[in-house]
N, C-alpha and C positions, 0 to 999 in steps of 0.2 A: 494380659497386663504387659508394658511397655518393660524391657531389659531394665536395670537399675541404670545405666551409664547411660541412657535416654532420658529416663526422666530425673539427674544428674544435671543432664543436660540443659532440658527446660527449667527446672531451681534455676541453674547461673542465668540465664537468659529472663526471668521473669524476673529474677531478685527475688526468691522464695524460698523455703526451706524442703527440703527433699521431701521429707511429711505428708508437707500441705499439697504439692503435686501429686504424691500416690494417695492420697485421698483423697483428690478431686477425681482423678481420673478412675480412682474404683468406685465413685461412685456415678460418673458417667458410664463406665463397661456396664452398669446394673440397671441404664436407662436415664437417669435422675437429668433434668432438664438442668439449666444454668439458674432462669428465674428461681426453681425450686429449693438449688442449693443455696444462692442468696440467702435468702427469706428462711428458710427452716432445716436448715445442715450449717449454721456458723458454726456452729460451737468445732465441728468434725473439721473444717476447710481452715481453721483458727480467723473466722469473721472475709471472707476474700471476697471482691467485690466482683461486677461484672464485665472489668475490663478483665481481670489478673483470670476468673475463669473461663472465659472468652478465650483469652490466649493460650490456655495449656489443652482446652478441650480443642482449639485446630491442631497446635501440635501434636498430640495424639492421636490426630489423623492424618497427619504428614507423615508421621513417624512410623503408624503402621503401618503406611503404603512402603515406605522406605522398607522397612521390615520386610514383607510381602515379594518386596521386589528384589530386595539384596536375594532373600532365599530362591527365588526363581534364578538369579543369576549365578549363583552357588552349586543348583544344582546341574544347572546349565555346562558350568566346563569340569564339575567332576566326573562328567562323562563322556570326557575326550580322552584320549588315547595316551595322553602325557601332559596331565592337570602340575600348572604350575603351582605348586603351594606359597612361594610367596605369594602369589598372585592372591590364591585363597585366603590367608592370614591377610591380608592388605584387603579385600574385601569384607570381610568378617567384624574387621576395627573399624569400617566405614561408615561417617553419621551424614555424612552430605550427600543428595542424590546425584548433583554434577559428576562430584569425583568419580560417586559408584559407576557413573555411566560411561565416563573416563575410563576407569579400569578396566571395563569389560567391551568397551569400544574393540581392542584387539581380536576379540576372540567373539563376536556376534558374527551373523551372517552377513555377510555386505553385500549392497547390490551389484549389478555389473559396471564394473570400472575398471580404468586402464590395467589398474594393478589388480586386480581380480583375474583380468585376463593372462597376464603373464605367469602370474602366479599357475593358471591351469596348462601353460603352454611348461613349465615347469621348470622356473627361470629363478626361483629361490635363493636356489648353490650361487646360483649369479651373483645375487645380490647379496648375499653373505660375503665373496669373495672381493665386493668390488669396497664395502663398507669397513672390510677387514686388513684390506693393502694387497698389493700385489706381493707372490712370493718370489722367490729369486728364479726359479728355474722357468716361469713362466707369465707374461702378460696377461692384462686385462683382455686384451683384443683377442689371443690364442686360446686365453680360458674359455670368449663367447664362442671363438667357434664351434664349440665341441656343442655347443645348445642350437645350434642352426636344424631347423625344422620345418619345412614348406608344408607340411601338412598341421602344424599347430601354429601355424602364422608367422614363424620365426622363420624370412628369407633371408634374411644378411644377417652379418657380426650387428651393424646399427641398428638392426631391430632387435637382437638379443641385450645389446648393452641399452637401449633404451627402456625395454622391457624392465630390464633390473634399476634403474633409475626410477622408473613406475612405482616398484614396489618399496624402493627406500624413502620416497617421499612419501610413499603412506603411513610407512612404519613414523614417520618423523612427528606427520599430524596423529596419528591414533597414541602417541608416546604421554602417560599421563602427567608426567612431570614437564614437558613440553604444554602442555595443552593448560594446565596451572600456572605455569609461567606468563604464559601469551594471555588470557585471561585475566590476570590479574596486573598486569601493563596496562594495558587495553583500559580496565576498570577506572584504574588509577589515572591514566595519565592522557585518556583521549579526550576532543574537544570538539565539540557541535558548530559548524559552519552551516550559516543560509543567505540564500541570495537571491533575488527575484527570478521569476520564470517570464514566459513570454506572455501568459495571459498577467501580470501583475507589473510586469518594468513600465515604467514611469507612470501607472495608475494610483491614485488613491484610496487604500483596502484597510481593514483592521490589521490586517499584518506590517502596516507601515513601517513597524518599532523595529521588524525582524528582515529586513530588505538586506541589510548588511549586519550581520553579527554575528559573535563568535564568544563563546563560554565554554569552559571546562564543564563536561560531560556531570561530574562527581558533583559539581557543585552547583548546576540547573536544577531550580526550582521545579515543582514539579507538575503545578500551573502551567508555566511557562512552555513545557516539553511537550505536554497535551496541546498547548496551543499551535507552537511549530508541528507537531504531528497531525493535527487539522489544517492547515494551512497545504501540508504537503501530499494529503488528500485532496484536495479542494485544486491543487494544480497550479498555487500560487506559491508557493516556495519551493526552493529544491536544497537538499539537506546533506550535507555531508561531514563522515566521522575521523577525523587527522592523529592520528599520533608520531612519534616517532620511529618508525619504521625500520632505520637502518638500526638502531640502538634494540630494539627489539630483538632486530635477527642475529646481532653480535652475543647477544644473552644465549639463545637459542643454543648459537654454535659452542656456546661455551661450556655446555651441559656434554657435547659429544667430544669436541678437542680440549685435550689436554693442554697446552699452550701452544702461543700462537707462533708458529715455522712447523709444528706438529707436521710427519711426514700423508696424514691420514688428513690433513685439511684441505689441500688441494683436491680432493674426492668428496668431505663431507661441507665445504661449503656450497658449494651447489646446489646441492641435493635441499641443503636447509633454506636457502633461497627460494629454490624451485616450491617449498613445501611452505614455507611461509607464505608468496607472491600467491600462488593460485590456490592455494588450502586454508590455511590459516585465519590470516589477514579477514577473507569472506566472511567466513564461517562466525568469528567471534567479532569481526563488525557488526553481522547481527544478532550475534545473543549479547553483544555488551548493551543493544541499544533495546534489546527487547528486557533486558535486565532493567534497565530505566523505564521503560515504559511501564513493566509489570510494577514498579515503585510507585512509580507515577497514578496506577490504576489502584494500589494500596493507598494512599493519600488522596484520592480523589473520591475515591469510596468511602472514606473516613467523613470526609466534610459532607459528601451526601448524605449519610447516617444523622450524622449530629444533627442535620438541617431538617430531616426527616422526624429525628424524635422529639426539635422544639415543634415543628408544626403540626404533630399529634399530638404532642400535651399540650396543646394553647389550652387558654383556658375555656371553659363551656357555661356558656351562658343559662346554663338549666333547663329544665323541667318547664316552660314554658311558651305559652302560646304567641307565635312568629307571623308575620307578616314579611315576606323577601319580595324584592325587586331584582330580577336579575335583568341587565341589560342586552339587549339582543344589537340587533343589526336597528341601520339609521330609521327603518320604518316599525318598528316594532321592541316592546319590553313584554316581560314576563313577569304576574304577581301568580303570589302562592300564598296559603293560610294554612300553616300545621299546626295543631293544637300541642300542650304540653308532653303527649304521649309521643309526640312524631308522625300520629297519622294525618293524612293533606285530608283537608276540609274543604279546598279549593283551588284550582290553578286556572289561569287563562292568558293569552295576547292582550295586549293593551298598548295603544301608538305611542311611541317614544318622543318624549316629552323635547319636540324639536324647534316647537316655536313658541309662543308666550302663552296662545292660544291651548296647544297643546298640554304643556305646562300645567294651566288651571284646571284643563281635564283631568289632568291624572290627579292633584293635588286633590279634587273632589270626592275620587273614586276610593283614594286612600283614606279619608276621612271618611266614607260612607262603609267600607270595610272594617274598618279600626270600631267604629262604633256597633255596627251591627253583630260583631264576635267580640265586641271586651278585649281588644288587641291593645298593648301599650308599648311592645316593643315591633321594632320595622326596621329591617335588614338590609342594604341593599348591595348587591355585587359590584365591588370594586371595576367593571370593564367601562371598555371606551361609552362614555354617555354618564356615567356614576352620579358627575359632578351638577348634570341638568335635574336627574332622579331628586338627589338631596334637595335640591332647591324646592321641589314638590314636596318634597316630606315635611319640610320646614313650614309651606305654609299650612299644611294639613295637620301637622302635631299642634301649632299654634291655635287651631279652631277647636280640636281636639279638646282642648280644655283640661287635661290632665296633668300634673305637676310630675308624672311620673313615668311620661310618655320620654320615647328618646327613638334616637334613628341611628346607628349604627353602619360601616365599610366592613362587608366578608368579602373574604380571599376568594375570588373564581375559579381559582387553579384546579382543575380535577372535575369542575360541573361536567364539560363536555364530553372528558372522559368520561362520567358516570354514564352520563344521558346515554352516551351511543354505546356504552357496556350491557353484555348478556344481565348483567344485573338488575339495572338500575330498567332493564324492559321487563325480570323476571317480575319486578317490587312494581311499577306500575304499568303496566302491557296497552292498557287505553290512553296512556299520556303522552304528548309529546315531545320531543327532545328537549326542546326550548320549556316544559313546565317543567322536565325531570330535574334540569337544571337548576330552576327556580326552588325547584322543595331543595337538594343537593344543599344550596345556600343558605336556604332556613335552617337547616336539620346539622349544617355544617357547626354554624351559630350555635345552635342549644349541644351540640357533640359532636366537637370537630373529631377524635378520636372516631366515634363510631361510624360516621360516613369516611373520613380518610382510606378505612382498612375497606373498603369496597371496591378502591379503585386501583389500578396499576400507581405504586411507589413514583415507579419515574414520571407520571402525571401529574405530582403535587408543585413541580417548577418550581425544587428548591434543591438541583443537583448543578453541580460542576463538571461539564461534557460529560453526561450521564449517557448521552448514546455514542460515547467515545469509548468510554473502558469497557474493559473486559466484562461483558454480559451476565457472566456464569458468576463470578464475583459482586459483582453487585447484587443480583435475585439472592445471592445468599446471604450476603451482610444486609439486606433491606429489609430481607425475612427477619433475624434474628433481631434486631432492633424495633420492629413493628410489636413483634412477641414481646420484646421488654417492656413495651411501653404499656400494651395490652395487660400484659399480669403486675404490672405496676399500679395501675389503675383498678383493675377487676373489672368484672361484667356481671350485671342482672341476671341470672340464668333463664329466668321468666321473660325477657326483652329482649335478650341478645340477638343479632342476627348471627348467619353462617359463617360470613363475613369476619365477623369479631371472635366468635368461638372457637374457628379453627386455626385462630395464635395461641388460645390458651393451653400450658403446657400439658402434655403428654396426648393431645386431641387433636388426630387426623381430620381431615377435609369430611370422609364419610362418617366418621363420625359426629362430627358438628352440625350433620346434614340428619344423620339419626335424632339428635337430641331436639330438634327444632321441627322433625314430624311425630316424636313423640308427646312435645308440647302441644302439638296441633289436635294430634288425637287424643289423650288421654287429660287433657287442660295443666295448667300451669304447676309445676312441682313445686311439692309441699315443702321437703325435704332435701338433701342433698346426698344421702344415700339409695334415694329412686332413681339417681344416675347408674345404679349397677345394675339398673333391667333394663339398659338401654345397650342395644347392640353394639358391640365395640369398644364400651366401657369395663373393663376388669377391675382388680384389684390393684394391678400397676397403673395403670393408665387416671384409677382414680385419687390414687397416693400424689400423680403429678400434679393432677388440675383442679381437686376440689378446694383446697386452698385459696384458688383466684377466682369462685365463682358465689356468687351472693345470692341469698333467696330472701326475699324482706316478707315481712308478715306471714313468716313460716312457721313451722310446728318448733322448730328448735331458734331460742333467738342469735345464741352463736352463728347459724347460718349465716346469719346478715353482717358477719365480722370478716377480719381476715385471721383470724385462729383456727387454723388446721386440724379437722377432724380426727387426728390421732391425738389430740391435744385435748377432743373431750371431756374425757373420765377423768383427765388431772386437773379442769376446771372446774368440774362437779365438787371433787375433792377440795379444791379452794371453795367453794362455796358452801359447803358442810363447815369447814374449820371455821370461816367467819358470820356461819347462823343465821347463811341469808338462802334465797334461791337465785338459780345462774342468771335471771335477768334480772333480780332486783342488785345481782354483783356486777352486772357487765354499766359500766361508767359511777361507778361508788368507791369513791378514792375513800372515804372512812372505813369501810368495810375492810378493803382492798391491807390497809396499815394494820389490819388484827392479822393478816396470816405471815407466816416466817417462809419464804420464796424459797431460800438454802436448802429448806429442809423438803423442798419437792424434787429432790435429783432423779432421774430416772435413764433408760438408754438414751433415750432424744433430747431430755429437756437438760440442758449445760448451763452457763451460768448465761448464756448470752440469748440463749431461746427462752429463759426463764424471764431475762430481763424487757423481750420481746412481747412475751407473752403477758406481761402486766401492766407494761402500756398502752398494748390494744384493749386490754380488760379496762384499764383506767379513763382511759379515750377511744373508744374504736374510729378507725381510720375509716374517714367519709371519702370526698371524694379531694384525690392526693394534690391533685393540677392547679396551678391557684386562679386566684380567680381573675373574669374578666376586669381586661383594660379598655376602654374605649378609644376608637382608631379614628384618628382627628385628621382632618387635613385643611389646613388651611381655607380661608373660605373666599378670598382672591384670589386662588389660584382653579381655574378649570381648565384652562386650554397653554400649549405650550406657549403661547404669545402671550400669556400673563404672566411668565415666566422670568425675573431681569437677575442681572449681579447683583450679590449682593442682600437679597433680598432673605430674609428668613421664612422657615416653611416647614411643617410637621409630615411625618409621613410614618407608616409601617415597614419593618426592614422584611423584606421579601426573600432574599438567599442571603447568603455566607459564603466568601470563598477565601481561598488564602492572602488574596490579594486584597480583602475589602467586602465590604458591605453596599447588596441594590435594595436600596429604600422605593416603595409606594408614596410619590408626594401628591398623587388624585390627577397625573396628566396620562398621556397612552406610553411613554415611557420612565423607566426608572432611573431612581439619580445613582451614580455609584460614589459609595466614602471610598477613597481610598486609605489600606491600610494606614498612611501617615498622616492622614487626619480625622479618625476614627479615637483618638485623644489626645493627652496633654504630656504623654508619656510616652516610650519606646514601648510597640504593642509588636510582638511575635507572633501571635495566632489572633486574628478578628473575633472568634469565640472568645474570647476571653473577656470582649469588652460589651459585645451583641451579639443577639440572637434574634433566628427566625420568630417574626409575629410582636417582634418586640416594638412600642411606640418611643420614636427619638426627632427632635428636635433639630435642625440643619440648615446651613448657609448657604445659600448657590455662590460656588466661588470660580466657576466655570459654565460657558454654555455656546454650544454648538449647535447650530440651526440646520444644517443638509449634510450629512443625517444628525440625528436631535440627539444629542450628548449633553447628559448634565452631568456637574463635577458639582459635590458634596462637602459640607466640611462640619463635623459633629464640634470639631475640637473647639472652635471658633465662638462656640458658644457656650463651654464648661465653663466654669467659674473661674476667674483670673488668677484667686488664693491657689488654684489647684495647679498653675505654671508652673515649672521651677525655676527658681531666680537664676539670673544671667551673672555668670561667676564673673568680676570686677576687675580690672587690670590691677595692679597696686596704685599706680598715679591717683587712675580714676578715683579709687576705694577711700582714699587720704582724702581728696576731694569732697565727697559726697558724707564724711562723716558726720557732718553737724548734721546732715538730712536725717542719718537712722534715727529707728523708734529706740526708748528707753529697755531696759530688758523685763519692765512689769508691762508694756505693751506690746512687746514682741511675744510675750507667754501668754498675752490675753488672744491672737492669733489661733486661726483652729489651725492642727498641725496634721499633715497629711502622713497618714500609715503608708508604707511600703505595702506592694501587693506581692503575696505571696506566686510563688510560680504556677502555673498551669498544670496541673496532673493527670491524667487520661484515666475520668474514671464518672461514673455517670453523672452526668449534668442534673438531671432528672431529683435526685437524692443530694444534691448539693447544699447544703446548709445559706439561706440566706445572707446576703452580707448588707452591711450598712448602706443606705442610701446614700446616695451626694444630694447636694442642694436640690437641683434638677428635679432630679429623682422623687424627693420627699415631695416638692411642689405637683410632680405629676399624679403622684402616689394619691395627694390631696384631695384632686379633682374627682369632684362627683361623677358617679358612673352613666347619668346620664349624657348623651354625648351631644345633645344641640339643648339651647334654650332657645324658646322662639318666641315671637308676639304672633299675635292675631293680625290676619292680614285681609282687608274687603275679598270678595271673589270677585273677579273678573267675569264677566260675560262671557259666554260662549258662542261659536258660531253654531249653526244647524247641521252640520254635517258632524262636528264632534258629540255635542248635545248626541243626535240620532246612535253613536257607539258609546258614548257613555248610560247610554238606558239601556242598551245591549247588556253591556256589560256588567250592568246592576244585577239584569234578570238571570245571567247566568249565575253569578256569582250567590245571588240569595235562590237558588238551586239547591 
């Protein structure tokens, strides 16, 4: 357990009460995941969510290390020959690992350096003497002679006195109140300069903004900093960090002279020159910038998450039977036919629908599919060609005959990766790429969740220089978020893949890989306590994860909830007092008002587990994610030359970043909102107004042809009542009176709520909020996503004909 003045520490830092941190954190030293304590330890944590646990469970791993490492360097110099105790007390009270490393900077082993060397030639006295003033009976230069030594390198007085100069500018940079000072100057007050290089001056690059500029260090965005740090990778800017320097070192010297004609200044400004110029200056130019950077990779990791956890909870189309197109290259597409279970019933090649001719072939084979499997829903992957596919779908649902037939845009992001992943060869071994891709699409469709957790995080192309930050940081925040979203949801235990089970909390990799050769051989578990003959599975491990795993049509019907097996015997107990059996209680709100909740207090069940628990009894929680929206794109636009100003245009928003939102508007690239026109209001975070996978509505109010830049504008088309009025001059205002409305027409006005601030806390679990106009119209539209007419078939040529009979035979295979 963390020292009280540590987790002291994290309270002020979290905004919590000292409590709720030692009982988070003992109930992480005991194993307890984050999702666990959400969901079934409120009552203990006083309700803490998974931002505020998130935060004290990394500090508590900072903190140990800090712990860890203070005591190794504690024991480290009490076993020198004359341990300074201040030094120890000043280590001991130490909560920051900088300082720690400050403090004991003097007294680590140092590599070989100038001052190392003197120090062994034994030039110490020297520089004690030279730091301390000359005394009257004897000089500087008479003192070095008595250190002159040709066999320890010292041939003259000047190699003696420089020697000792050596060691006083180490002493200056290892000095921890020196090293605090210069650091935190640095922080405060340096300023980022960049300027073109030779492969970049006078070309036209995406760095164009950054040719010449200059920003305060503290106050670059941290977008922005990523970006100049790519740029300056790539060999197209070059970057430099300015502060003020002389002001700096006047600080410095101010810490060793007492004031300024001091007889000891003439000796110690040098010294701190020499120590700042070649020591200092370096060293914390680059931890100040590596300090931004590491900011920069915290904030960018952030927005990757958030992006991450809308595009695994999109919604999922269900439990039913898919038909995907996924678009391949200019000669070739890919169909697939996975039934409601997710197993492929079909995949093959089929020529990409490039000419008109083409076109009627595919629309044919679609129609000949669709009807020969009962198919009424058809997928197609959003890549280059999408826009020729839909046009086929349209004539083929039209013949179709179905009022109930619809054709749908999924996200490609991550096919390829499946396809060419050890997985996605493990799942079908005789398929290839281009159909793995195509089930990927379907199966995306009916659960985006379940296929997403298959593939590499930074595959789903909804990161912010994701292969810019910090590597090791990302796989861990991508991890813990996939987990969230995973035991947010729950998993089939009977269906699950390896894949999805080895998020579920307390449940390693081989075990996920046990449970899924247990279902193999011994068939599909009855129960949720037959997870304790499966290897790996204990008594802890099953307290974390059986919670989030569901068994439907089981021996117990609680299984199929999310009421935690230790929560049993106290639901049997509700169902005794209200004179039913557990599943004639599980959704019987009558029932449910005969029993008194108060009176079932126990160790675990608090008033907030209790009120948990009779919600799920009341309602059991289906499936959390809502449902689908259909992904529309405009039906003018296919290629970028249908593209003009001006023009309005639907799309899917594809990332998130600090700067703005990339929408899918159906061409090969995407448009960007920029944050200032992304609404009708001052918007600080783009999350706050869109998300990943979300359908919105937009204006082309920009467009660039070589290379192809679309500029966006969401705001342009919010509803006008939602402006805010343009505050009036007085003149004006006199003016325009007899215009206002009455004050029974200005009340009949719908009146726009203030939006409250943004809080860093699951999106996921976020309470609904009121539609806008937009919104409730989009909200409106039926979910299927084309109406179509019946259209004559066009003839075919002999050559297509000849692959569309192909392709029949395999297909009805």
């Amino acid at each position: 357990m963390l020292e009280q003045k540590f987790i002291d520490m994290i309270a002020r830092d979290t905004g919590l009460q000292a409590d709720q941190v030692s009982v988070a954190i003992g109930l992480f030293d005991k194993g307890a995941s984050i999702s666990f304590a959400v969901r079934y330890r409120r009552d203990l944590t006083g309700n803490l969510g998974e931002d505020k646990l998130e935060a004290i469970a990394q500090a508590n791993v900072d903190l140990n290390a800090l712990t860890q490492r203070r005591e190794a360097i504690l024991d480290t110099i009490r076993k020198l020959d004359s341990p300074d105790e201040a030094v120890i007390q000043a280590i001991e009270a130490c909560t920051d690992k900088k300082s720690l490393e400050d403090l004991y900077l003097p007294h680590r082993k140092q590599r070989r350096t100038s001052a190392a060397a003197a120090h062994e030639a034994g030039l110490a006295p020297l520089a004690d003497f030279l730091w301390g003033g000359s005394e009257p009976d004897q000089s500087p230069g008479e003192f070095a002679d008595t250190f002159i030594n040709a066999d320890k390198g010292v041939a003259t007085r000047e190699d003696a006195l420089q020697g000792a100069r050596h060691i006083l500018t180490d002493r200056v940079f290892s000095d921890a109140r020196v090293r605090k000072l210069v650091r935190e100057r640095m922080v405060s007050e340096a300023r980022i300069t960049t300027t073109t290089t030779k492969l970049s001056d006078g070309k036209k690059t995406k760095y164009g903004a950054f040719y010449d500029y200059s920003e305060s260090l503290r106050k670059l965005p941290s977008n922005k900093l990523l970006t100049l740090l790519h740029g300056v990778k790539e060999g197209m800017l070059r970057m430099e960090l300015s502060v003020d320097d002389a002001s700096i070192q006047e600080a410095v010297c101010g810490i060793y002279i007492g004031a300024p004609g001091s007889p000891d200044e003439a000796t110690i400004r040098p010294i701190v020159e020499a120590a700042y110029t070649r020591l200092l200056r370096p060293f914390f130019e680059d931890e100040v910038i590596a300090l931004a950077r590491q900011h920069a990779d915290v904030n960018a990791v952030k927005v990757f998450r958030e992006n991450v956890r809308n595009a695994y909870l999109a919604p999922a189309g269900g439990r039913i039977p898919v038909v995907s197109v996924a678009a391949g290259n200019h000669a070739a597409s890919t169909i697939a036919i996975v039934n409601g279970d997710g197993e492929v019933v079909s995949a093959a090649s089929v020529p990409a629908p490039s000419s008109e001719e083409a076109k009627t072939a595919l629309s044919a084979l679609l129609l000949e599919v669709m009807q020969k499997h009962g198919v009424a829903s058809l997928v197609i992957g959003n890549g280059v060609g999408s826009r020729d596919i839909a046009n086929a779908a349209t004539t083929a649902l039209g013949a179709l005959g179905n009022a109930d037939a619809f054709y749908t845009f999924v996200s490609e992001q991550g096919a390829t990766a499946y396809a060419g992943s050890a997985i996605g060869g493990e799942e079908f071994p005789e398929r290839s790429a281009e159909e793995r891709a195509a089930i990927f699409v379907a199966r995306r469709y009916q659960d985006p969740l379940a296929e997403l957790v298959k593939i590499e995080p930074r595959a789903a192309g909804v990161g912010q220089y994701q292969h810019d930050v910090n590597q090791k940081l990302l796989r861990e925040g991508l991890h813990a978020t996939i987990e969230s979203c995973v035991n947010y949801v729950g998993v089939d235990l009977n269906r699950a893949s390896v894949s999805s089970l080895r998020y579920i909390c307390g449940i390693q990799y081989g075990t996920a890989q046990n449970i899924v050769a247990k279902r193999k051989e011994s068939g599909r578990f009855s129960s949720l306590t037959e997870l304790l003959d499966v290897d790996g599975v204990g008594p802890k491990v099953f307290e974390q994860c059986a919670g989030f795993l569901r068994i439907y049509d089981g021996a117990n019907p609680l299984d199929a909830t999310a009421i935690h097996p230790e929560a049993y015997s106290l639901v049997e107990s509700i169902a005794e007092k209200a004179g039913v059996s557990v599943s004639e209680l599980i959704g019987n709100g009558e029932a449910l008002e005969k029993v008194d909740f108060s009176a079932l207090e126990s160790e675990i069940a608090g008033p907030l587990y209790r009120a948990n628990l009779r919600s799920e009894l009341a309602s059991p929680a289906g499936d959390r994610r809502k449902k689908v929206v259909a992904r529309l794109f405009s039906e003018h636009v296919r290629d970028p030359k249908d593209l003009a100003l001006g023009a309005d245009v639907e799309g899917i928003v594809t990332n998130v970043t600090d700067f703005g939102a990339f929408v899918d508007i159906g061409v090969s690239q995407d448009g960007l909102v920029h944050l200032s026109e992304l609404a009708n209001r001052f918007v600080r975070d783009p999350r706050e107004v869109v998300q990943v996978g979300e359908v919105v509505k937009c204006r082309i109010i920009g467009l660039d042809v070589d290379p192809l830049r679309i500029s966006l504008s969401r705001k342009a088309l919010l509803a006008e009542t939602a402006r805010k009025p343009r505050r009036r001059k007085p003149a004006e205002a006199g003016a325009e009176a007899s215009k206002r409305p009455d004050r029974t027409e200005r009340e009949e006005r719908p009146r726009q709520r203030p939006r409250r601030p943004s809080t860093p806390r699951d999106k996921a679990a976020r309470p609904s909020r009121k539609p806008n106009g937009n919104e409730r119209k989009r909200s409106q539209r039926p979910q299927k996503v084309q109406k179509v007419k019946s259209k004559d078939e066009q003839p075919l040529n002999t050559q297509l004909a000849d692959q569309l009979a192909a392709l029949k035979d395999k297909f009805g295979s």
